[in-house]
C-alpha positions as CSV (number, residue, x, y, z in Angstrom):
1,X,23.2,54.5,-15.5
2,X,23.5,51.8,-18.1
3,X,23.8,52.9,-21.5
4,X,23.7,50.6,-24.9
5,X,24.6,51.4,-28.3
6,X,22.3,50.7,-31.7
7,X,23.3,49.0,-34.2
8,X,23.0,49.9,-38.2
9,X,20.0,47.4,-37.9
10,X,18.6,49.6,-34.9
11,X,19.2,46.6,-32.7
12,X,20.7,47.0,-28.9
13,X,22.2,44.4,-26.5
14,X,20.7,44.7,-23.3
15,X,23.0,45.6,-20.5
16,X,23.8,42.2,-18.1
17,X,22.4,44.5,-15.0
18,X,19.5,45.5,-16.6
19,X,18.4,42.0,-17.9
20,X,19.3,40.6,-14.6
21,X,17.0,43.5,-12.8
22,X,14.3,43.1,-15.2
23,X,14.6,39.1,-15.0
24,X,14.8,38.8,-18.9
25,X,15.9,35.8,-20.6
26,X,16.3,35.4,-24.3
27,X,13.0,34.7,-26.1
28,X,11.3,37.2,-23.6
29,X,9.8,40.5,-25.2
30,X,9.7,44.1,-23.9
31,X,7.6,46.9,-24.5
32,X,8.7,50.3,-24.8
33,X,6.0,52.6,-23.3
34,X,5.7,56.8,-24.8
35,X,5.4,58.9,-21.6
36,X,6.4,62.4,-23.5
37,X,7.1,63.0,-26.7
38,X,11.1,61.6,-27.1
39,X,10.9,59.7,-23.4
40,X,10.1,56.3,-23.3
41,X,9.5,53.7,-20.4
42,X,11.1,50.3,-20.9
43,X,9.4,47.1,-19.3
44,X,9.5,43.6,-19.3
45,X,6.7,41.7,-21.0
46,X,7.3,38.8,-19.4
47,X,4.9,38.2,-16.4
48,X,1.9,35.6,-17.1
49,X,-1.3,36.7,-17.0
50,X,-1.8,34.3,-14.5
51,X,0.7,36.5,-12.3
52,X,-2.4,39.2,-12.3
53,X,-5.1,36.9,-10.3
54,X,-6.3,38.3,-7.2
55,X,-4.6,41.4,-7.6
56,X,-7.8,43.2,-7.3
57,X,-9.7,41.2,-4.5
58,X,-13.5,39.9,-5.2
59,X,-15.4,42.5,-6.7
60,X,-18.0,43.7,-4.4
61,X,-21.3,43.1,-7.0
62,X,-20.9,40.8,-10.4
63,X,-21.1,43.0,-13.5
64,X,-23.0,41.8,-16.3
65,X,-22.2,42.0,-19.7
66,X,-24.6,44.2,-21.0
67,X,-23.6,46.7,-17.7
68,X,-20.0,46.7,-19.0
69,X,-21.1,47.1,-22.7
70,X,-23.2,50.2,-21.3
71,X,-20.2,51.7,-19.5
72,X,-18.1,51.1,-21.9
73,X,-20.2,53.2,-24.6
74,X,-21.4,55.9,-22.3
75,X,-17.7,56.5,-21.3
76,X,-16.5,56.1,-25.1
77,X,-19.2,59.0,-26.0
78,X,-17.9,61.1,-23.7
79,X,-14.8,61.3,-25.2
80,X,-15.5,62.2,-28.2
């Protein structure tokens, strides 16, 4: 397990394995993601969005707009 101390500015250095696992560089940005109250997930942020195409496939049916708009409410009223 890597471990990392903060600083009095609340700063941390990165362990070398973990930036070498995570393929960090300096200038890239991470995310720290709550799963539970006091557990967080660390990831990378530092994947193009371009990295994402054709991760999905073609959908089967285009979606217009005002379908997505209509999903998007009724799914947002059901929430509430």
């Amino acid at each position: 397990m890597a471990t990392a101390t903060v600083t009095s500015k609340g700063q941390i250095t990165i362990p070398a394995n973990v930036r070498q696992a995570l393929q960090v560089t300096p200038g890239d940005r991470v995310e720290f993601v709550e799963l539970a109250p006091g557990e967080y997930l660390f990831l990378a942020a530092n994947r193009s969005v371009t990295e994402l195409k054709g991760m999905f496939g073609k959908p089967k049916k285009p979606v217009s707009i005002e379908e997505m708009n209509r999903a998007i409410a009724t799914r947002g009223a059901s929430a509430k």
